[in-house]
C-alpha positions as a printed Julia matrix, in Angstrom:
320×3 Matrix{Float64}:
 50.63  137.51  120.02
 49.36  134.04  120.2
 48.29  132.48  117.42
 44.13  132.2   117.04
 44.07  128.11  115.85
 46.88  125.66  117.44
 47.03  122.56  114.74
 48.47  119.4   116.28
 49.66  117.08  114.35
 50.89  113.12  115.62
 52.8   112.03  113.18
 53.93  107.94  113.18
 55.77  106.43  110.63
 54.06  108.77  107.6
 57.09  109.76  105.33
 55.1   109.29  102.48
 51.84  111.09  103.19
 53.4   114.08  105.95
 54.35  116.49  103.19
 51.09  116.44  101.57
 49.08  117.11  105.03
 51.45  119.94  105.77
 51.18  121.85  102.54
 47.46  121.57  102.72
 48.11  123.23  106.36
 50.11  126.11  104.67
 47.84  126.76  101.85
 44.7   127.51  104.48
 43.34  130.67  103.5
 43.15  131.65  107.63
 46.58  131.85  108.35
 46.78  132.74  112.08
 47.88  129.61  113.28
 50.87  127.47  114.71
 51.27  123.7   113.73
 52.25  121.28  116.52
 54.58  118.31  114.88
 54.63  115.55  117.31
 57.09  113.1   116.19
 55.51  110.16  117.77
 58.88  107.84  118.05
 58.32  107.41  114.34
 61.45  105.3   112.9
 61.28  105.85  108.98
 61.87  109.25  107.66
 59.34  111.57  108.93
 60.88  113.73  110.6
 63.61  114.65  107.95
 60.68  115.41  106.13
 59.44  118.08  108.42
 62.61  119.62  108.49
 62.37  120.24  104.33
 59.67  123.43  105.68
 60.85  126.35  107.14
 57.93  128.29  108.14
 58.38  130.26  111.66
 54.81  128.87  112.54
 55.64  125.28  112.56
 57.19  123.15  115.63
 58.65  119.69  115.4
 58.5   117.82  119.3
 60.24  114.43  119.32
 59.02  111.95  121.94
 59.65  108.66  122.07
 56.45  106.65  120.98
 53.81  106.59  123.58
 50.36  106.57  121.34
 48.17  109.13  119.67
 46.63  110.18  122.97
 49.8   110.79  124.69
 51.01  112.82  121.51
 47.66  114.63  121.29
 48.34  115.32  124.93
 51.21  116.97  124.74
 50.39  119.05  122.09
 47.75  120.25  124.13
 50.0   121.11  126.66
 52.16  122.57  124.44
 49.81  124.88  122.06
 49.0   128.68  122.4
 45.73  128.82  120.03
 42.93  129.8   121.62
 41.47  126.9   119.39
 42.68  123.13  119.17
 42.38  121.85  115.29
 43.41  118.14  115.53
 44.91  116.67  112.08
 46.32  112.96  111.37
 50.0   112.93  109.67
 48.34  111.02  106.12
 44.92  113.36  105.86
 44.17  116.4   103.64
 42.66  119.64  104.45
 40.98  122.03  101.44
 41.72  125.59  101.66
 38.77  126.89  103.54
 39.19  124.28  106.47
 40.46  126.41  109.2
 37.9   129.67  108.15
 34.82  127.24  107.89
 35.99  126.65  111.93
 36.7   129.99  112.45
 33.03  131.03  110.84
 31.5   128.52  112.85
 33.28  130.19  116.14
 32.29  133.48  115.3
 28.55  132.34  114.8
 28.21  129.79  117.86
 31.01  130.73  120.59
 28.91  128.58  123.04
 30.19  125.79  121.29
 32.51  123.18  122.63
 32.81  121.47  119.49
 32.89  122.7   116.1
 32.78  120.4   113.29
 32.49  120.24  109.64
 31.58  117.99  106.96
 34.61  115.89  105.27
 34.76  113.15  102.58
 36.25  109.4   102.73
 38.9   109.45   99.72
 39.64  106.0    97.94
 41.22  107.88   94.94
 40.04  110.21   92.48
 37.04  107.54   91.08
 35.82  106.52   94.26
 34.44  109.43   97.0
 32.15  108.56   99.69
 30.11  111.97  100.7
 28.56  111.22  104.51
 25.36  112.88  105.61
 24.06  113.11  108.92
 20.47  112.52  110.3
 18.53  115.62  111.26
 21.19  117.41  109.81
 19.9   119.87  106.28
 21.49  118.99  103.49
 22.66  121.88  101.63
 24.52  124.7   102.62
 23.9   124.61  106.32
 25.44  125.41  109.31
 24.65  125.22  112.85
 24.07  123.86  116.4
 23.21  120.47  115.86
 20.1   119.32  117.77
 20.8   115.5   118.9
 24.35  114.76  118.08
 24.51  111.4   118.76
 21.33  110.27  116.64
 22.9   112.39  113.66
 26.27  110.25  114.09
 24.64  107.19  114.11
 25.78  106.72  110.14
 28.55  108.79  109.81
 29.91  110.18  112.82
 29.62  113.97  112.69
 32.61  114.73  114.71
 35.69  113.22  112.98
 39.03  114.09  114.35
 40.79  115.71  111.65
 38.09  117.48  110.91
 37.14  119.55  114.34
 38.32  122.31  116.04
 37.86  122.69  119.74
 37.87  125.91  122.05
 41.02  125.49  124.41
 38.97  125.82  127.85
 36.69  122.93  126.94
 39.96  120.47  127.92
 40.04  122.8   131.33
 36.49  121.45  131.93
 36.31  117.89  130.92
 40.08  116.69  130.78
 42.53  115.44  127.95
 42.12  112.33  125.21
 42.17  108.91  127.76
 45.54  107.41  127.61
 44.2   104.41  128.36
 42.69  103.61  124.94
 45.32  103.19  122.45
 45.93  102.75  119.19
 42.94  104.32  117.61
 40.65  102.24  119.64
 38.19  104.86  120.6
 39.89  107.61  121.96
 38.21  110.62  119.54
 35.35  108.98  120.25
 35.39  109.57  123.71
 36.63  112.9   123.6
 33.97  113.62  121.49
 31.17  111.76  123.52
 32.73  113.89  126.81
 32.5   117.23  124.59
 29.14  116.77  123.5
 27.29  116.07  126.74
 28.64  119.19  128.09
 28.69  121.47  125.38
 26.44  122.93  122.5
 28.2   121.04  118.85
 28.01  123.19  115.93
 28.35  121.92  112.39
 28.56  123.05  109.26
 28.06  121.28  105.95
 30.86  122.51  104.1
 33.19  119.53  103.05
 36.27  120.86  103.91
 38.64  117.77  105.03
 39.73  114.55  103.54
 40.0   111.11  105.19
 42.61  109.33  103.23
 41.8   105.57  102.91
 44.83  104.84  100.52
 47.57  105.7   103.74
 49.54  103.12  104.76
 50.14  102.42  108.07
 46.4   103.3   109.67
 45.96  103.13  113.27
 42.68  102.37  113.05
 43.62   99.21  111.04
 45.84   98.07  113.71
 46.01   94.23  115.2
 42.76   94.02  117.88
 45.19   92.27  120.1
 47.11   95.09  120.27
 45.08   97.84  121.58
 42.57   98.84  124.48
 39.4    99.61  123.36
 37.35  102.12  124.88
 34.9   100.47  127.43
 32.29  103.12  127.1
 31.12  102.17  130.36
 32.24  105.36  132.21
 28.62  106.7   130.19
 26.26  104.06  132.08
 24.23  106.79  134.09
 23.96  109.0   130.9
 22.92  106.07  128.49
 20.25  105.45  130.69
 18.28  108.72  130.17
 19.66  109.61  126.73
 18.19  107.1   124.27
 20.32  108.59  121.52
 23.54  107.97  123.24
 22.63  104.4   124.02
 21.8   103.77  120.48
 25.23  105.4   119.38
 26.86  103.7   122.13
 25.23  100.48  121.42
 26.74  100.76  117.41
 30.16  101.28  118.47
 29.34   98.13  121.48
 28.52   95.69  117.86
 31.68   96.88  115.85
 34.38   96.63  119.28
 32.5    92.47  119.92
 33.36   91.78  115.98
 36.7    92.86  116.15
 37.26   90.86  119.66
 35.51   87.84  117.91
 37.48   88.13  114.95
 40.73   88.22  116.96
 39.15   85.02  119.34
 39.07   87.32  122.36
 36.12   85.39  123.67
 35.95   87.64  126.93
 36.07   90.99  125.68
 33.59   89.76  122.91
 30.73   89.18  125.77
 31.62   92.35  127.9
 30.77   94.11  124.66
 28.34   91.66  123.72
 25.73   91.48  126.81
 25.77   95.34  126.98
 24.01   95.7   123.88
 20.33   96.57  123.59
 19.1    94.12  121.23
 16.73   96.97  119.56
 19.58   98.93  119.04
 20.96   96.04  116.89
 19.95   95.93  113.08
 19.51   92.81  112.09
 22.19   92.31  109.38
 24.46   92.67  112.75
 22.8    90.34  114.48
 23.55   87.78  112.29
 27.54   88.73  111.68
 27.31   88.67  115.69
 25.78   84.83  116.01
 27.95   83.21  112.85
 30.66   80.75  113.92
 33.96   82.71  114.31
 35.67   80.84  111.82
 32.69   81.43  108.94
 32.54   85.59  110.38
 36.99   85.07  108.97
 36.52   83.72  106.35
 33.92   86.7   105.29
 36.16   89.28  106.63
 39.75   87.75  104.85
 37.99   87.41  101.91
 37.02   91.21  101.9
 40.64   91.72  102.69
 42.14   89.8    99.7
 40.0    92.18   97.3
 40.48   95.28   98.89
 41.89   96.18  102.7
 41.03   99.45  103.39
 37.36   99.31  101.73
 36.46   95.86  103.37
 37.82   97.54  106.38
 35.64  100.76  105.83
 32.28   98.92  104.33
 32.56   95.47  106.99
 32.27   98.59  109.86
 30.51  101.48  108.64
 27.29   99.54  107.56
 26.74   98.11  110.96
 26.12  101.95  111.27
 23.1   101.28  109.06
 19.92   99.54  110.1
């Protein structure tokens, strides 16, 4: 019998965090699942430490390393679940993660999305809870009305966080290889999702974004990764206004991170593609300051605390 939930897992270089992730996997209290392993070329010890589990519903792949995309790819191709629960190697799931998806199935099978609530972990002291416009707080669950004007703070749809029915990637295609290196490719798959599909949500915090992992993707060197262009959503930004607002948020944060790395060109493609009413005014500002002043800000940051300057310099553009 195939399994009901197919858990892929890219794993890079996270020897210290992988065992953690995987027990949380194993102590789900849905258990019909398999757990896709892709070993993502990683060159420390990861892999030994998938082979320290022996359960029959775990596979290890070994690729050489191609990206997250490519590795989410394949697991795709290689999964049996009639569902697709995405999970990076250094998060944390609570033991209700894979029913609250399986709930929200059962209650909204129109959906090409299911989502649930998660929280950003910076150790035991500091937890940041996200809420969602238009979204109840509370105990709620269901199909959320505007998804992109509820993600304009917190992005409702976070990838290790989300299950997704296995036809949807029939329909609308795989993550884009061309974006790499956590540059925006959940974002598109999620963007592509939504403006097909029905997204349901449920407020349950049942996932855990791990700030304190080393080795983060998403704070790679600019230089080294393609962005998402976002422009592939032109016609639909122009008759959604929500989805030109969200785009327009993502737009600010990809020009700082070209201005910051002095990528003058990709900062005005990013740039002269914003609506200026879609920009608060607190990013207006971080946009017009002299590079080297917009460094010093950001270094600064850095020196007292890497992963929260990186969180807080980002996610309060997200804030008018």
């Amino acid at each position: 019998m195939k399994p009901f939930f197919s858990v892929i897992i890219p794993l890079y270089n996270k020897e210290r965090e992988i065992e953690n992730t995987l027990n949380s996997v194993f102590q789900q209290t849905f258990t019909d699942y398999e757990i896709l392993v892709i070993n993502d070329g990683s060159t420390d010890n990861s892999e030994e430490k998938i082979h320290l589990f022996s359960d029959q519903r775990l596979r290890l792949i070994t690729t050489k390393n191609r990206g997250v995309s490519q590795a989410r790819n394949l697991g795709i191709q290689e999964s049996k679940g009639s569902i697709i629960a995405f999970m990076d190697g250094d998060d944390y799931w609570f033991p209700t993660h894979l029913e609250s998806l399986f709930d929200l199935h059962q209650h909204f099978p129109e959906a090409g999305l299911l989502a649930t609530n998660y929280e950003f972990y910076f150790g035991e002291n500091n937890i940041i809870y996200p809420s969602f416009g238009l979204i109840p707080k509370g105990n709620w669950k269901g199909i959320v009305s505007d998804f992109f004007q509820s993600s304009l703070t917190y992005r409702i749809a976070w990838t290790s966080a989300v299950g997704v029915p296995s036809f949807v990637f029939d329909s609308i295609g795989n993550f884009d290889e061309n974006i790499t290196l956590g540059a925006g490719e959940d974002t598109d798959m999620w963007i592509r999702i939504a403006l097909s599909y029905p997204v349901a949500f449920s407020n349950e915090i049942s996932a855990r974004y791990n700030m304190m992992a080393e080795n983060k993707i998403s704070f790679s060197d600019t230089a080294k990764r393609n962005f998402a262009r976002l422009d592939k959503f032109y016609q639909q930004e122009k008759v959604n206004p929500s989805l030109k607002k969200f785009l327009d948020l993502y737009r600010v944060v990809y020009a700082l991170k070209h201005k910051l790395a002095g990528d003058d060109e990709q900062f005005n493609y990013y740039y002269h593609s914003i609506s200026k009413e879609n920009c608060s005014l607190k990013s207006k500002i971080l946009l017009k300051l002299p590079t080297f002043i917009l460094k010093r800000l950001f270094v600064f940051g850095r020196l007292m605390n890497s992963n929260k300057m990186h969180f807080h310099f980002y996610t309060r553009l997200f804030k008018s």
